[in-house]
N, C-alpha and C positions, 0 to 999 in steps of 0.2 A: 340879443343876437340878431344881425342884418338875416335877412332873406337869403344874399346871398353867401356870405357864412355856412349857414346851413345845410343849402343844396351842396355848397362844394363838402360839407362835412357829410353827412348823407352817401354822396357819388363815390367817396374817397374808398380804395380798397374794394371795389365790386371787382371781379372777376370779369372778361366778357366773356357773354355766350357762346358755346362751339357749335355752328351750327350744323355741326357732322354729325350730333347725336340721333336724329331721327335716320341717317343711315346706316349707323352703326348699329341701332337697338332693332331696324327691320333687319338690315344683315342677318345679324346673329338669329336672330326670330327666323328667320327660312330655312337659315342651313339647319338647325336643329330640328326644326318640324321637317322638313323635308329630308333630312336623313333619317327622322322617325316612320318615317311614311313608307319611306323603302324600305326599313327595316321590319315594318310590319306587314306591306304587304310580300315579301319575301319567305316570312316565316308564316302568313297564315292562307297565300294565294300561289306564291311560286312564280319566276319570271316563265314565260312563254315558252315553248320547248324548240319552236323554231324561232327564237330572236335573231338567231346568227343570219338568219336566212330574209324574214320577213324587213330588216334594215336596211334592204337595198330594196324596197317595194315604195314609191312617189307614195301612195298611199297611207301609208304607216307614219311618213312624217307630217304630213297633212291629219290626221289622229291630234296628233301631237302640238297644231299649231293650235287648236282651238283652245285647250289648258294656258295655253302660252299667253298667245292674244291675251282671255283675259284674266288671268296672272299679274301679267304687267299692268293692265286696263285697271284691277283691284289694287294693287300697288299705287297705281300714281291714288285713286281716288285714299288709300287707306293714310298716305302721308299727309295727302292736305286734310282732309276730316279730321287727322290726329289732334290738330296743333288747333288750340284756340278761338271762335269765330271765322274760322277759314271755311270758304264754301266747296262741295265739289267740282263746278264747276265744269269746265269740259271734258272732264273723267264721266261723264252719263254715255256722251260720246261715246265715248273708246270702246265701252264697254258694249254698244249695243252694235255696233259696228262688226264684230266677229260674230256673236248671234244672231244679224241680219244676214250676213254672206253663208254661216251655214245652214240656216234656214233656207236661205233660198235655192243653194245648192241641192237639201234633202226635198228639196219639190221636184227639182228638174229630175233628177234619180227617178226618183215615185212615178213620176210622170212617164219616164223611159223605158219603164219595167213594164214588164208583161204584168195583166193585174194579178195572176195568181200567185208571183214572186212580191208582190207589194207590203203582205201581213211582216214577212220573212223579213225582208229590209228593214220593218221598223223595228222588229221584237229580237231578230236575232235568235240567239239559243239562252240570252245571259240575262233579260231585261226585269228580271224579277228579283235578284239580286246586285245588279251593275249600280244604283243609286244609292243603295243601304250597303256598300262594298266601299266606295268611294266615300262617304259621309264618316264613315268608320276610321280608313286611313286620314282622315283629314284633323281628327282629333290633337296629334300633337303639333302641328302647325297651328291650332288655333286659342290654343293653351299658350304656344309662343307667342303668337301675334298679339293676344288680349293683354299679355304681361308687358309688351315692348310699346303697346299703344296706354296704358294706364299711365307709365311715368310721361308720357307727354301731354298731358292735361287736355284732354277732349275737352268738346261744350256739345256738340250732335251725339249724347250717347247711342243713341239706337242706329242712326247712318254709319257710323265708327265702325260700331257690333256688325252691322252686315257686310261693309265693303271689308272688314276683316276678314268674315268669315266665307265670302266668294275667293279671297285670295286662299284662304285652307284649304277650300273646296278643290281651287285649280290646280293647288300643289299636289290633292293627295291626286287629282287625276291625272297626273302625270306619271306618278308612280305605277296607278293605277293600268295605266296601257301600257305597260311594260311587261303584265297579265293577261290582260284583256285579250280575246281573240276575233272579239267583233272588228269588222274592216267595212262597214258601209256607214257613209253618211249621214244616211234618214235613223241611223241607230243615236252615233252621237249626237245630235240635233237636240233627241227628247232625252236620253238618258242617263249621258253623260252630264249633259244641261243639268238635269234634275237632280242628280247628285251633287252637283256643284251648291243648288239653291238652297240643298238641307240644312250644311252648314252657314248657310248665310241667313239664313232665317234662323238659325240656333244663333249664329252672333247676334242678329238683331233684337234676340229675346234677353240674349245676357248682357246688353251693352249696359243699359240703363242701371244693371245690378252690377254688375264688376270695373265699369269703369268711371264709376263716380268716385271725383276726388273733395 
């Protein structure tokens, strides 16, 4: 048999690729985890008793951008890391760029405050529970994420595992301030932040073990 014989015998009948599957398989992977998130923190935290009110506060959706920022910023990095030799790339970016502006926002605060008001700013009334709250709701987003990134055949398992597990993290804190009654800055900065990091250092630890193919 020729060479080329073969190759065309070979090629013959392949399917092409869809390449809508990695949006379809994170799709489904958020709204599931992300309707589990609300649903657990609804039945085990309760939405805020003044939401109706606190929604029209600049504040509250500033809360709100930092989950988002990076959400998306874990997102792009979670699709490229999925597939094959593909590097992160300027997803390091994205990501340190929202943690940079609120960091440096929760100085200017600190810095503005009278010192005796400064302990209060960072700690709030919630900071002993606000990290292991959020890491908590973040569990079925990261159950979906690790199932929707396994069938795309990694090669960075432990980058995989974590850029997964910061997007859980941001999903469940999204749900999470929908509870949450802290409203300063210098709060989110650390502990918000640090809820986000639990689950992402929990994906980094399961990457290597769940998503080997």
């Amino acid at each position: 048999m020729k060479t080329d014989d073969l190759i065309s015998m070979l090629a013959s009948g392949v399917a092409p690729v869809d390449r809508r599957v990695p949006v379809k398989r994170f799709s489904t992977a958020l709204v599931l985890g992300g309707v589990g998130a609300l649903l657990l923190m609804e039945v085990l935290f309760g939405v805020r008793p003044d939401i109706g009110q606190v929604i029209y506060v600049p504040l509250f959706w500033a809360k709100l951008a930092l989950p988002f920022a990076l959400g998306a910023a874990a997102l792009w990095m979670t699709t490229r890391v999925s597939r094959p030799g593909v590097a992160a790339g300027k997803a390091w970016l994205a990501i340190a760029l929202p943690l940079a502006v609120v960091w440096v926002a929760a100085i200017v605060v600190l810095l503005s405050a009278a010192p005796a008001d400064r302990v209060g700013l960072l700690l709030g009334s919630t900071w002993r529970v606000c990290p292991l709250n959020i890491a908590m709701l973040s569990v079925p987003t990261l159950i979906a994420i690790l199932i929707a990134m396994r069938g795309l055949a990694p090669t960075q398992l432990r980058l995989a595992g974590a850029a997964g597990g910061l997007l859980a993290g941001a999903t469940a804190t999204i749900a999470y301030s929908l509870h949450c009654p802290e409203m300063a800055v210098s709060f989110w900065a650390i502990w918000y932040v640090l809820g986000m990091l639990i689950p992402a250092v929990a994906g980094a630890l399961l990457g290597p073990r769940v998503l080997r193919w």
